[in-house]
N, C-alpha and C positions, 0 to 999 in steps of 0.2 A: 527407754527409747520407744519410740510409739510409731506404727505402721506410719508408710511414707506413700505406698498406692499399691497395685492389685499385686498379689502371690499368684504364682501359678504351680500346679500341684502336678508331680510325676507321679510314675510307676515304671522301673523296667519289671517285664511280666514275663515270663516263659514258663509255661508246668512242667516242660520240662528241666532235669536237674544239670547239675555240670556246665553248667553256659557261662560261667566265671561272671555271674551277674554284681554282688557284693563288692567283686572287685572292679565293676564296671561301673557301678555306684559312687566309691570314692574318689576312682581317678575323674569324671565326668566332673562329680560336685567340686575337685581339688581346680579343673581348670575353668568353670563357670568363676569358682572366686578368682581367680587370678584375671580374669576379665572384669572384675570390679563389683560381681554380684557376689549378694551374701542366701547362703542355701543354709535350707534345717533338713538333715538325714532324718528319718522316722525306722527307727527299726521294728518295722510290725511285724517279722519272722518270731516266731516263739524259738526257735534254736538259737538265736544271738547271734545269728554269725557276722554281723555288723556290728553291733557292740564288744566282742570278743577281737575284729580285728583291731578296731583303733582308743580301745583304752585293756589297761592292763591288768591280768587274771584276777590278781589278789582285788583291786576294784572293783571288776563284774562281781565277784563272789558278795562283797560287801554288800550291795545295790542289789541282789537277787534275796541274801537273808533278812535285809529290813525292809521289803517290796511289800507284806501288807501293814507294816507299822507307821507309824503317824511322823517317820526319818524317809518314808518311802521316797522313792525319784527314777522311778521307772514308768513305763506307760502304764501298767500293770498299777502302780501305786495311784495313778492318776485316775484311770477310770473306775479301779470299785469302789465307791461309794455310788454309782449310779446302776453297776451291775447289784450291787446289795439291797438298791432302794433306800440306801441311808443319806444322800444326797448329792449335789450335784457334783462336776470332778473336781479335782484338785489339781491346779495348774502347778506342775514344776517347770522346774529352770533347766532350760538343756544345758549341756557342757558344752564350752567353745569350745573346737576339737583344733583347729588351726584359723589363722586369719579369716574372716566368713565363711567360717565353715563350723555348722552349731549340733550336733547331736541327741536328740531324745532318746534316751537307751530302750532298750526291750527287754522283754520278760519271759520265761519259762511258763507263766501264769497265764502268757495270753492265751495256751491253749483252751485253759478255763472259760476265758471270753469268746471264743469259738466254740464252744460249746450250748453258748449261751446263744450266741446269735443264730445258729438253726432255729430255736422257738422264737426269737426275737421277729426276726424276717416271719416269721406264718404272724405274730403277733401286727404285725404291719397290715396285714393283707385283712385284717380283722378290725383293722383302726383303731388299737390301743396304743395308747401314749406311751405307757411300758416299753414298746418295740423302737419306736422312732426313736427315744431317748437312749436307746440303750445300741442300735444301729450306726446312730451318729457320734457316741460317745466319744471317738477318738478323732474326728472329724471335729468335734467342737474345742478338743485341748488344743489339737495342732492349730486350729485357726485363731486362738489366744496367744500364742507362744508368737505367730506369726505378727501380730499387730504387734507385739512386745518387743522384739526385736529386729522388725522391719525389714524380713524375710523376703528376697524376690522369688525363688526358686525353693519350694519342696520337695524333698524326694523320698519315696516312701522303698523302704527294702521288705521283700515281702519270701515266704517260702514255694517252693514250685509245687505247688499242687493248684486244685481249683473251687478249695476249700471256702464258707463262708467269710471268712476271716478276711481272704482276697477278693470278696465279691465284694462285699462294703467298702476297701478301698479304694480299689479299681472306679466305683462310682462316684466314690471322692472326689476324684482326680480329673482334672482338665485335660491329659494327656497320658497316653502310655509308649513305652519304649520298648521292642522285641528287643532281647541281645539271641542270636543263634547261632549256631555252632555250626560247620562245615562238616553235615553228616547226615544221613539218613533220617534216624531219629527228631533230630532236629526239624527236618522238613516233615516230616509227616506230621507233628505235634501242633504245629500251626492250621493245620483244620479241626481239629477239638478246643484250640485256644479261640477262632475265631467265634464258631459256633456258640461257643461258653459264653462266649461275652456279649453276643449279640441275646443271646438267652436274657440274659441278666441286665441289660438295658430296656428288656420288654415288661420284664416281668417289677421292676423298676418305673418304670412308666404308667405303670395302671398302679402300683402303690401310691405315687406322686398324686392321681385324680382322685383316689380313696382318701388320700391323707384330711385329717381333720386343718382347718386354717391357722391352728396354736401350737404345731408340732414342726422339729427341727426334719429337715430334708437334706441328700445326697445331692448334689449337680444332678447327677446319673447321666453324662454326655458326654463319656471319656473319648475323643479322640484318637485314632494312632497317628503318631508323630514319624514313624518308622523303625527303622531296625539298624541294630550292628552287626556287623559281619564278625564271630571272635574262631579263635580255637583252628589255624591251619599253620601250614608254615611256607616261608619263603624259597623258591630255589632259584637262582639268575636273575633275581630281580621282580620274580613273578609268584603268585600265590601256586604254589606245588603242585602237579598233576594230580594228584591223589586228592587234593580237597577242591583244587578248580572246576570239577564237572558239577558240583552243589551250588557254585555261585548261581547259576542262571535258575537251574531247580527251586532255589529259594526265593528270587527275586519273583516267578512265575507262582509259585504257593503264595507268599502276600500279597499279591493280585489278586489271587481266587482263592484265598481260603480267610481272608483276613478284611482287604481292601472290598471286594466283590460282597462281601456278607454284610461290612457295616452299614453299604451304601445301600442296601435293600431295606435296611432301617431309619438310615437318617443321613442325607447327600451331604451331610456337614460332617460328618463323623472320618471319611476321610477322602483327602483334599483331591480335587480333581487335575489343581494345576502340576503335580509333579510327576516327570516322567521314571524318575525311581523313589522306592520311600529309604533307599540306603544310606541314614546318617553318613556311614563311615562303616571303618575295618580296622580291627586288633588284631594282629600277627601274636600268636602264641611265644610269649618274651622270656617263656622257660623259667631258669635260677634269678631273673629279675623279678619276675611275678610271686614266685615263693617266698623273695626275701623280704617283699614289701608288705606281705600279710604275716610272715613274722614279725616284720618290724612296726605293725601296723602303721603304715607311711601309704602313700601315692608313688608309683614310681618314679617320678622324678626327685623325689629326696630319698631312694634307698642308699643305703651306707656296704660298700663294702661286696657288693655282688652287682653282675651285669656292667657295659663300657660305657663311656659316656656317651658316644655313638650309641646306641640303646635308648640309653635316657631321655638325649635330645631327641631322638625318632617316636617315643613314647608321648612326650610332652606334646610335641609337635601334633598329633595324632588327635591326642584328646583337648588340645586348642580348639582344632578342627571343627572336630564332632560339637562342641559346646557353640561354638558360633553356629553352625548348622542351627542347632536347636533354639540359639536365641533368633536367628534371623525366620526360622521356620513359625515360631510362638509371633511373633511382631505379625508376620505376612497373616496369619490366619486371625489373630486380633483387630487387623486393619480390617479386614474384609466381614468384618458382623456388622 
């Protein structure tokens, strides 16, 4: 099957941990396919914890002991031969995981490739081919996999930190996603996430004018598309006293620690027309949430835990959020 027109590439991003991101991942990509798009999850976290939720243990196990043998099918299997200098990667075949919905698993290994790309990145700034090639490495399998199976939507699951690993994809990507949580922590961490990424768009930028003209490149002009609201609860119909004084606090830090910093960079980075960047909101769904990362499912197919009333409010939810996102990608596509 051979690409059909343009991919566009996510990231949800928070350094900070606990934001129920992996599982905002699935359900997101579960309702983009049910609107008729076909998505590739990319599990670049070296913990797995997207490959661990939706394919089963004895399989990861399998797929992590033959990751550097020539049976490899991990991301990890796919890029060393260019992390070795033994040659270029090796395309694997993601797993269809449900109806358009396609999975490249992850690796424990990639913390290896994060290692590697601290020198990679100074190798850049130095204009050896060694760096770009080895920078782009996972950028040029996903975008094979993509033409191959005529992918509209990528989305990359990444770990919370602000490690190299997440710098390079983050520049991959056309766009990024905050998921935050109704809390403190939450709000404060979005002025070290903005700063970081405006960081790394600059520094990004003068690699791009050093780059030699025979060497593979990052976009480097990730976008925020906005944030979801996760992790409170409901009382009378309303988000709970206890987590409601963070909605405004949050909405005000994406302005000025997020929105206010890209635009000092590039007015394009994010969008002027919107009067909030809030996708949407996930009410914390409790025994439905745990049973659907046991069952690695999307909430709307758990078995057996949570009402149907739940279900349909969940679905309904992440309908939402994913139109958002397709009608938000169109509007900023139109407007280049």
């Amino acid at each position: 099957m051979k690409g059909k027109g343009k991919c566009t590439k996510v990231v949800l991003y928070n350094h900070k941990g606990g934001v129920g991101k992996t599982t905002l991942t699935v359900n997101i990509a579960s309702a983009l396919a049910g609107a008729g798009k076909r998505v590739l999850l990319v599990d670049a976290d070296p913990q797995c914890n997207l490959t661990a939720y939706l394919v089963e243990e004895i399989v990861v196990n399998k797929w992590l002991d033959e990751s550097d043998s020539v049976r490899g099918s991990t991301l990890w299997s796919a890029i060393k031969p260019v992390l070795d200098g033994t040659g270029p990667i090796r395309v694997i075949e993601p797993l269809e995981r449900s109806k358009n919905v396609y999975l490249l698993p992850g690796d424990i290994k990639l913390s290896e490739y994060e290692q590697d790309l601290t020198q990679a990145w100074l190798d850049c700034f130095q204009r050896k081919t060694r760096g770009y090639k080895s920078v782009t490495a996972l950028s040029e399998l996903v975008d094979q996999v993509v033409q191959k199976y005529a992918i509209d939507y990528v989305f990359y699951d990444v770990g919370p930190n602000i490690g190299p690993l997440n710098k390079v994809i983050i520049l991959d990507c056309d766009y990024f996603i905050v998921p935050a949580a109704c809390d403190l922590f939450s709000t404060r961490a979005l002025s070290t996430l903005g700063h970081s990424l405006a960081s790394w768009i600059k520094d990004w930028a003068v690699i791009a004018q050093l780059a030699p003209d025979d060497v593979p490149l990052l976009s480097g002009q990730p976008k925020f598309l906005g944030y979801v609201l996760q992790r409170f609860r409901i009382y009378g119909g309303a988000i709970a006293s206890g987590y409601a004084s963070y909605v405004a606090k949050l909405e005000k830090a994406v302005q000025r620690d997020i929105v206010a910093v890209l635009r000092k960079i590039d007015p394009g980075l994010a969008s002027h027309s919107l009067s909030t960047y809030k996708l949407g909101q996930i009410k914390d769904f409790g025994s439905l949430a745990i049973a659907a990362q046991e069952q690695g499912v999307d909430f709307s197919e758990v078995a057996g835990a949570g009402t149907a009333g739940q279900k349909a409010e969940a679905e309904a939810e992440f309908a939402q959020i994913a139109k958002k996102i397709i009608s938000r990608i169109a509007e900023e596509e139109e407007a280049l």
